[in-house]
C-alpha positions as a Markdown table, in Angstrom:
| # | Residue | x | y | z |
|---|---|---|---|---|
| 1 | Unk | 0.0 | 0.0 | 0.0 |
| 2 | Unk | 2.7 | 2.4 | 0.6 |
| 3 | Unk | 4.6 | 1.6 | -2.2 |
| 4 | Unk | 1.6 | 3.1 | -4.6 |
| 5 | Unk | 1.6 | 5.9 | -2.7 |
| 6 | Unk | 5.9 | 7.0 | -2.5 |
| 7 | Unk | 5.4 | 6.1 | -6.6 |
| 8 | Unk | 2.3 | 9.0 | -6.5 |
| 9 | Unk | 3.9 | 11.9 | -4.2 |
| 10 | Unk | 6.6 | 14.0 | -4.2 |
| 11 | Unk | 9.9 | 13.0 | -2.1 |
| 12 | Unk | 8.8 | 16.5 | 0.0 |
| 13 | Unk | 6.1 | 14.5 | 1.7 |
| 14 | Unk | 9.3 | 12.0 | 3.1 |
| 15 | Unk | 11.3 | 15.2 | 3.8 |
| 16 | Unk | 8.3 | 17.2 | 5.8 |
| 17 | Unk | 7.7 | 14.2 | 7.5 |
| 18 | Unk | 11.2 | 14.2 | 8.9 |
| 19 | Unk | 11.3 | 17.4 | 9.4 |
| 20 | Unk | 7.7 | 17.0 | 11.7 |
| 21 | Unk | 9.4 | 13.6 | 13.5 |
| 22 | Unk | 12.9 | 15.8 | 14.5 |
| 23 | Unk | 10.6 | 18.8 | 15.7 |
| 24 | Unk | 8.1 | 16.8 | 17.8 |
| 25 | Unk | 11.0 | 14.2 | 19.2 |
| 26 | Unk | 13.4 | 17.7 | 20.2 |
| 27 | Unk | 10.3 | 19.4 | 21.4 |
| 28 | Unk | 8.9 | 16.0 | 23.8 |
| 29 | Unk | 12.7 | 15.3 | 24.6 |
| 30 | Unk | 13.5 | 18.5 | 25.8 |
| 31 | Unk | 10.8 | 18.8 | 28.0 |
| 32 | Unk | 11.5 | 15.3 | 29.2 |
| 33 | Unk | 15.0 | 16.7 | 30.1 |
| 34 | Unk | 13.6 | 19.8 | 32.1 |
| 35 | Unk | 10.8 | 17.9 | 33.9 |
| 36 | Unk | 11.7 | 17.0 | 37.5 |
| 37 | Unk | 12.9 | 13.6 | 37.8 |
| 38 | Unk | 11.0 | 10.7 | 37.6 |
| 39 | Unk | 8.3 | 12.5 | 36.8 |
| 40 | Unk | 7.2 | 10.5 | 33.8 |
| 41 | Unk | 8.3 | 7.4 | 34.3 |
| 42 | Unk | 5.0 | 6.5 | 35.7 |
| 43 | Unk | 3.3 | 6.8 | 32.2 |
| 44 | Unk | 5.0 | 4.0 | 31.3 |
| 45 | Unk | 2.5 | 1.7 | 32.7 |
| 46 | Unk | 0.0 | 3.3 | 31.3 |
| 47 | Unk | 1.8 | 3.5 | 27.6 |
| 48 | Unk | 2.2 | -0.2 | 27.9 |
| 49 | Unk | -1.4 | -0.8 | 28.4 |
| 50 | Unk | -2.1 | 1.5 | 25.4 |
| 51 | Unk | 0.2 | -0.6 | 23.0 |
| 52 | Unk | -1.5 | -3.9 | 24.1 |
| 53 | Unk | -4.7 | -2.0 | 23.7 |
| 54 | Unk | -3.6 | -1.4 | 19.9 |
| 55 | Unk | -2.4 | -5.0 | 19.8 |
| 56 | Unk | -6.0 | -6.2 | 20.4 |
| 57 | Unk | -7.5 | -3.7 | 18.4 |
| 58 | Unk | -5.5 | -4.7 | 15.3 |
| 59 | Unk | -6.0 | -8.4 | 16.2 |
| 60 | Unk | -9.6 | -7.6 | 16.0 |
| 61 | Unk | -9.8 | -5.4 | 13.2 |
| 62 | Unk | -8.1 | -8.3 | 11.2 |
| 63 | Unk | -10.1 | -10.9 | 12.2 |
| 64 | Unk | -13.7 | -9.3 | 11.9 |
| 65 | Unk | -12.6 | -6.6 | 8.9 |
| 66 | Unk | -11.9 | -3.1 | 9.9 |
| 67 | Unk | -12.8 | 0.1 | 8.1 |
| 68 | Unk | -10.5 | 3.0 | 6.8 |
| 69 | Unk | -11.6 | 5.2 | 9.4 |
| 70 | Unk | -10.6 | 2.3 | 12.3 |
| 71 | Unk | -7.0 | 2.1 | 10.5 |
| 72 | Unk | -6.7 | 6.1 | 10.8 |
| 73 | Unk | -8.0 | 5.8 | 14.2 |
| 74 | Unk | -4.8 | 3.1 | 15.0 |
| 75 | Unk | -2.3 | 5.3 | 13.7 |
| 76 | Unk | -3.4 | 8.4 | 15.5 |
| 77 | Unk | -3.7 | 6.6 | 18.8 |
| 78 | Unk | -0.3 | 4.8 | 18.5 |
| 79 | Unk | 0.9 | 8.0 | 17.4 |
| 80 | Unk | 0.0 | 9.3 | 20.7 |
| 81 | Unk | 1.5 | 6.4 | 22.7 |
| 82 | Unk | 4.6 | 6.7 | 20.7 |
| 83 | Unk | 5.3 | 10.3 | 21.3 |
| 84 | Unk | 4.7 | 9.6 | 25.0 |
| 85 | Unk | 7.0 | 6.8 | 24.8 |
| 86 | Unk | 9.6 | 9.5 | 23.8 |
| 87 | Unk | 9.3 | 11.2 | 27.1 |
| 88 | Unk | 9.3 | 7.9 | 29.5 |
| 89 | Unk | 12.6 | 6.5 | 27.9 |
| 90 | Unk | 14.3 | 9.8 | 27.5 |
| 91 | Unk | 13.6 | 10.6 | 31.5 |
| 92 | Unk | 14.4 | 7.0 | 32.0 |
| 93 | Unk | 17.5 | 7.1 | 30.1 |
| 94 | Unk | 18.4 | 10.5 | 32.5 |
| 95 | Unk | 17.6 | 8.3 | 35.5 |
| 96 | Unk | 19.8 | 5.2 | 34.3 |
| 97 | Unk | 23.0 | 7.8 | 33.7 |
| 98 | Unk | 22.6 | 9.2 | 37.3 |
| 99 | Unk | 22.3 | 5.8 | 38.5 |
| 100 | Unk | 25.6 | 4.7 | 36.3 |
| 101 | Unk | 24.4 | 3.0 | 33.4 |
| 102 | Unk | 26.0 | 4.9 | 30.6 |
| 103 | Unk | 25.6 | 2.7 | 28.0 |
| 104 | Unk | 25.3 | 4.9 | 24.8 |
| 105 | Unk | 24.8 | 2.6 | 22.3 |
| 106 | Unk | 21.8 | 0.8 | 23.9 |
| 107 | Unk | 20.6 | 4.6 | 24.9 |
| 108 | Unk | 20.9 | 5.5 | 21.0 |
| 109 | Unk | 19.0 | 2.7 | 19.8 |
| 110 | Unk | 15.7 | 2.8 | 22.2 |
| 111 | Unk | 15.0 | 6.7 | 20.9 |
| 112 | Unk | 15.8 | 5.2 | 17.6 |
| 113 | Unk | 13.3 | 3.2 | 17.6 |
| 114 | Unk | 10.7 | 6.0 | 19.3 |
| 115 | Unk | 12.2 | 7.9 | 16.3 |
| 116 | Unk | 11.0 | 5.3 | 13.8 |
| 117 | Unk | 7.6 | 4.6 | 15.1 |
| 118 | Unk | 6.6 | 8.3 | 15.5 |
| 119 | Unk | 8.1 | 8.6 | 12.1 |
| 120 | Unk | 6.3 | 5.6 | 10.3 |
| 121 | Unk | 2.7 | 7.1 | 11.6 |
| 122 | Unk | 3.2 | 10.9 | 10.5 |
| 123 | Unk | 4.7 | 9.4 | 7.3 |
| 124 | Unk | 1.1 | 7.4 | 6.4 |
| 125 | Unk | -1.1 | 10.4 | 8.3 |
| 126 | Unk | 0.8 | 12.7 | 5.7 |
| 127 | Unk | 0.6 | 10.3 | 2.2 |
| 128 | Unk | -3.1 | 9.7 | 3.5 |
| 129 | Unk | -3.8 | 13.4 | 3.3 |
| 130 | Unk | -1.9 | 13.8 | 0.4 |
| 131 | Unk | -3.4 | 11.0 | -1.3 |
| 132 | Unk | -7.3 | 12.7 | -0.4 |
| 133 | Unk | -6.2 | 16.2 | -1.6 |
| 134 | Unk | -4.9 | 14.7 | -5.3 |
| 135 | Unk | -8.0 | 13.0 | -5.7 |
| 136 | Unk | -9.9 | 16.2 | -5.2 |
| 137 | Unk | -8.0 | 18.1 | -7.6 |
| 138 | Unk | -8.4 | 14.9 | -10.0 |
| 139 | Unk | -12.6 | 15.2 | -9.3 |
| 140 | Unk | -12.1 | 19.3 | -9.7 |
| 141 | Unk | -10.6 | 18.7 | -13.2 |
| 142 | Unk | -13.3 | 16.1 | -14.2 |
């Protein structure tokens, strides 16, 4: 599916949605890093109840058939969890460097991977809309 639409769009869509991704992880980041600390560690609980709630809503949706609109509403939501995830393991990377753990490699690769998730879902929000506004212009010329 997302192979139609990169061969439909402009490479700008790719580039603005890395450009969106580097803004929203400096911006949740950096307030991670100025927040007292510990203070949002406890959403983690809470984050990993909302990625098994995805789990069994994509479960489901395969099984019994989901809709456009239930898709849109997946990727929003893990949006959502993903950009709190950024917080939790950026404050819980803080707390594991004041506790001695300075393991930068492992460090670098759990915000990649925050990076890529949050990425992913603002890459298919973004082709989605992009997608919807061609078509307009293609019933506009019609």
């Amino acid at each position: 599916m997302l192979t139609v639409f990169f061969s439909l769009h402009h490479d700008s869509v790719l580039v603005a949605a890395f450009v969106g991704t580097a803004i929203a992880f400096a911006c949740f980041s950096g307030a991670a890093m100025l927040a007292k600390r510990r203070e949002y560690l406890y959403l983690g609980g809470l984050l990993s109840s909302a990625v098994s709630m995805l789990l069994w809503l994509h479960l489901a949706s395969s099984i019994f058939g989901g809709s456009a609109a239930f898709f849109m509403f997946e990727i929003y939501f893990g949006l959502l969890v993903f950009v709190g995830y950024m917080v939790v393991d950026t404050q819980d990377i803080i707390e594991k460097a004041h506790l001695g753990d300075l393991d930068y490699v492992k460090h670098a690769l759990t915000l990649f991977t925050d990076f890529v998730a949050v990425f992913v879902r603002i890459l298919i929000i973004m082709l989605k809309n992009s997608a919807e506004k061609s078509e307009k212009k293609k019933k506009r010329r019609d």
